[in-house]
C-alpha positions as CSV (number, residue, x, y, z in Angstrom):
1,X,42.5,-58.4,36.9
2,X,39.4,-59.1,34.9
3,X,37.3,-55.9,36.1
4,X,37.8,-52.5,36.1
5,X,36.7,-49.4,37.5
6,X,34.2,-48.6,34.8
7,X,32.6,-52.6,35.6
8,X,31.7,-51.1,38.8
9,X,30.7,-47.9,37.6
10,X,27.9,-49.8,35.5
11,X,26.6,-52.1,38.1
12,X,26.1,-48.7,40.6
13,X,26.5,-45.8,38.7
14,X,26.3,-43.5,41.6
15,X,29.7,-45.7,43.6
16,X,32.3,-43.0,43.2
17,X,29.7,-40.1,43.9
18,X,28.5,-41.7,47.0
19,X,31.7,-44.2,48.5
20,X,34.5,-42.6,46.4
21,X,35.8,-41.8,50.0
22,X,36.6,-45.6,50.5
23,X,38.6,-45.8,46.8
24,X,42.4,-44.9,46.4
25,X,42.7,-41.1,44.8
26,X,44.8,-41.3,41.5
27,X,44.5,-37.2,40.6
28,X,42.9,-34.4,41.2
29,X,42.3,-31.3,39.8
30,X,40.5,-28.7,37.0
31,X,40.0,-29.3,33.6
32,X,37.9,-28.8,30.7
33,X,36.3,-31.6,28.5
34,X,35.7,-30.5,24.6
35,X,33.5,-33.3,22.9
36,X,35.4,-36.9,24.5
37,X,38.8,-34.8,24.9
38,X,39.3,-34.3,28.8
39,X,42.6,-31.9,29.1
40,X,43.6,-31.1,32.7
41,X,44.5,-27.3,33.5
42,X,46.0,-28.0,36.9
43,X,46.4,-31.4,38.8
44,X,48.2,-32.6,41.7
45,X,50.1,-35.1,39.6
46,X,50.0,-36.3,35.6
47,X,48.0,-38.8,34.3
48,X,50.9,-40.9,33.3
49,X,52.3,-40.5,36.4
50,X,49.5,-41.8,38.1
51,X,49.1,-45.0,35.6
52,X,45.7,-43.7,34.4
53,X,44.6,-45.8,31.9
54,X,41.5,-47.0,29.8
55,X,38.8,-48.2,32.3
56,X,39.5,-45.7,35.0
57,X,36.5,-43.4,36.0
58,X,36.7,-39.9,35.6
59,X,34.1,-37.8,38.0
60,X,34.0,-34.6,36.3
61,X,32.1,-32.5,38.3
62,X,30.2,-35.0,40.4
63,X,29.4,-36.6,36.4
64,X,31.1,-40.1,36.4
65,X,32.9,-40.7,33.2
66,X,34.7,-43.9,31.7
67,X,38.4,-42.7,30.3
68,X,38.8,-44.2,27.2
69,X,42.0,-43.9,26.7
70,X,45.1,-41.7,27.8
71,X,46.7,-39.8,25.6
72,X,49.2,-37.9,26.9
73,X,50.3,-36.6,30.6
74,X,47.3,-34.1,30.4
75,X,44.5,-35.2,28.1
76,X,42.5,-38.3,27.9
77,X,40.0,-39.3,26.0
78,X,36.2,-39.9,28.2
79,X,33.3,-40.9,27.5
80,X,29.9,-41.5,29.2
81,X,29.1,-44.9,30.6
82,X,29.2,-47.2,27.9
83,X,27.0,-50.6,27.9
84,X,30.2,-52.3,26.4
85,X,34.0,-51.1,26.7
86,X,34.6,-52.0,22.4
87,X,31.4,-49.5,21.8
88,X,33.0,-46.0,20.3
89,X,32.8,-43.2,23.0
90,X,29.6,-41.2,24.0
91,X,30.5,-37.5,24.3
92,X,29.4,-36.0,28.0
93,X,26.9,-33.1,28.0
94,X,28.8,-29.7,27.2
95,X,29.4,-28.1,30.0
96,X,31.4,-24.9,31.6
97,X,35.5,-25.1,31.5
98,X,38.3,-26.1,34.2
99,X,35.4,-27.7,36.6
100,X,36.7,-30.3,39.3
101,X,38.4,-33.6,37.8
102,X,39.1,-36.4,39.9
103,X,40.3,-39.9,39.0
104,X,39.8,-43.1,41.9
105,X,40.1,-46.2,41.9
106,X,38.9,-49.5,43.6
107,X,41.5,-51.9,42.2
108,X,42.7,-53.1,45.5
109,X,39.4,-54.6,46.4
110,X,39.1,-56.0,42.8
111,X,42.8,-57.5,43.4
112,X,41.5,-58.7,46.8
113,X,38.4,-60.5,44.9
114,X,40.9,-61.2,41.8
115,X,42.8,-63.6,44.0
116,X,40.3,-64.9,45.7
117,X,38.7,-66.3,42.4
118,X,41.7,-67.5,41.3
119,X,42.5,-69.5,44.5
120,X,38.9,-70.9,44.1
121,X,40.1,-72.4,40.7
122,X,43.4,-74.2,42.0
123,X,45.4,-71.6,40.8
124,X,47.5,-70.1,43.2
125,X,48.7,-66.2,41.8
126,X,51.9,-66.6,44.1
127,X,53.4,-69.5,42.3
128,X,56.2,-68.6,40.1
129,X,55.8,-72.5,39.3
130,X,52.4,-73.3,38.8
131,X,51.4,-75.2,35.4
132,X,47.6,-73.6,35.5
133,X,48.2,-69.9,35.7
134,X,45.8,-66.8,35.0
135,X,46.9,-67.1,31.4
136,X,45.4,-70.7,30.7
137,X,42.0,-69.0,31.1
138,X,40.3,-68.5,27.4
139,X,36.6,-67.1,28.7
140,X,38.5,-63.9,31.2
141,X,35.4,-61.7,30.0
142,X,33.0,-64.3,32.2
143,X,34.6,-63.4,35.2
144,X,34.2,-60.0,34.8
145,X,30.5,-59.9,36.3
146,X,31.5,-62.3,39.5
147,X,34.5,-60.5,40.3
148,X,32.9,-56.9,39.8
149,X,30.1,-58.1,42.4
150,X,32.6,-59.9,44.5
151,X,34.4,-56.3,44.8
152,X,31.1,-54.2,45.2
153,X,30.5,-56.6,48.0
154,X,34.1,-55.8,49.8
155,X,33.6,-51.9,48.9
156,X,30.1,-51.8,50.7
157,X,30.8,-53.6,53.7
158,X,33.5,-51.1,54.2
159,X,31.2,-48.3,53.6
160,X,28.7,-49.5,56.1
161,X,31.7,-49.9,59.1
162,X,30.8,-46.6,60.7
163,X,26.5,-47.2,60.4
164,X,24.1,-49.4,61.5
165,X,24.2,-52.9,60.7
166,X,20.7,-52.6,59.6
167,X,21.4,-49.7,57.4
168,X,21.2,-49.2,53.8
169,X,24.7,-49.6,53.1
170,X,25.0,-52.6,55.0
171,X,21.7,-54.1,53.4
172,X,23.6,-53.1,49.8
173,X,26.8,-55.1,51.0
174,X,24.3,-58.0,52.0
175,X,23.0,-57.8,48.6
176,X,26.0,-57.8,46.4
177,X,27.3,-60.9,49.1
178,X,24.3,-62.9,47.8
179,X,24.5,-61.8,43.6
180,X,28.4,-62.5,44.2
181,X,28.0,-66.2,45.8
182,X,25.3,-66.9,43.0
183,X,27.4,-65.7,39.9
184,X,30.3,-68.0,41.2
185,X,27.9,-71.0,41.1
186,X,26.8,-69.6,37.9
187,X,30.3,-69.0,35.7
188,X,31.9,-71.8,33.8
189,X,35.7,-71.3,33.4
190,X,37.7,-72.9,30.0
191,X,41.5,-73.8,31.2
192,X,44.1,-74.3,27.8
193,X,45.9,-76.4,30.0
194,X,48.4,-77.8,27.9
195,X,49.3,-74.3,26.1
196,X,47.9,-74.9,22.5
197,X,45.6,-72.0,22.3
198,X,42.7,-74.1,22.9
199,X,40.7,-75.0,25.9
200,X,40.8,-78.2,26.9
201,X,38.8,-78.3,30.7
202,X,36.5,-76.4,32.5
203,X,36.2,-75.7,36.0
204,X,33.8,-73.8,38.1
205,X,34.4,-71.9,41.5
206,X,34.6,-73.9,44.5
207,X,35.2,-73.8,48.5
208,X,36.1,-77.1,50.2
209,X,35.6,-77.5,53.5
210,X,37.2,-79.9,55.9
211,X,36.2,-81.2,59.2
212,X,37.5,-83.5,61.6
């Protein structure tokens, strides 16, 4: 996938204090964060174990923190949100020790949103087969943006289920529908097609529609 958690978490950096009941729990528990360190006192399962990784979001006491990068089956380093992933890592505000530390993720919407794109480009995920795969892309870092707002759009029309249609969730899930339909118009995608290391075509998202 091109996006990650922390893509979200700096398009709406309150989503996994207010929907995080709508993402898939990774851990929970109490820790204690010391400059960027996180290390977990008690958890329901290890960070390995649970596949966390750089780009997950940490919310450390209802504070939403990027993990930088796991370094062992209890510590990881954190950060706070950073404007890009390759900047070095901002240390959270000091605060008291072994305070609630929960890890969730939204990845199944981005995969949903993932494949989606990719179908849109003639390239089907599911073919073991195919000539253009994921790999012929050269630019993935432009897809980030549509696929994080395609996602956001898929996480907030969930949200809004149990409201009012006219509510502010629902309006927020109408709004990231729109930003998502105009950044697909938007991105240009470069294709190595012939495996040299160089692209060689472009294509840009598309929906055909056939009547009779």
């Amino acid at each position: 996938m091109f996006t990650k958690d922390r893509d979200l978490l700096a398009l709406e950096p309150a989503l996994f204090r207010d929907v995080a009941w709508i993402a898939q729990r990774l851990v929970r528990g109490t820790g204690t964060i010391a400059g960027t360190t996180l290390t977990l006192a008690t958890s329901d399962t290890t960070l390995e174990a649970a596949g966390v990784a750089a780009g997950h979001v940490l919310s450390y006491d209802n504070v939403a923190l990027e993990v930088v990068e796991r370094l062992s089956p209890t510590t990881a380093t954190v950060s706070r949100p950073r404007p890009d992933p390759d900047d070095p890592p901002i240390p959270p505000a000091p605060s008291a020790a072994n305070l609630l530390a929960e890890i969730t993720t939204f990845a199944p919407q981005i995969a949903i949103i993932h494949d989606q794109l990719l179908r849109m480009l003639g390239i089907d995920p599911a073919d073991p087969e195919a000539q253009v795969t994921e790999a012929s892309i050269t630019n993935p870092r432009s897809l980030i943006l549509p696929e994080a707002l395609g996602a956001l759009h898929l996480i907030y029309t969930a949200a809004a289920a149990p409201q009012r249609r006219d509510g502010p969730l629902a309006e927020r899930a109408d709004m990231y529908r729109r930003r998502y339909a105009q950044e697909r118009q938007r991105t240009v995608v470069r294709l190595d097609l012939d495996n040299d290391g160089v692209a060689d075509a472009t294509r840009r998202f598309s929906v055909a529609q056939l009547s009779r």
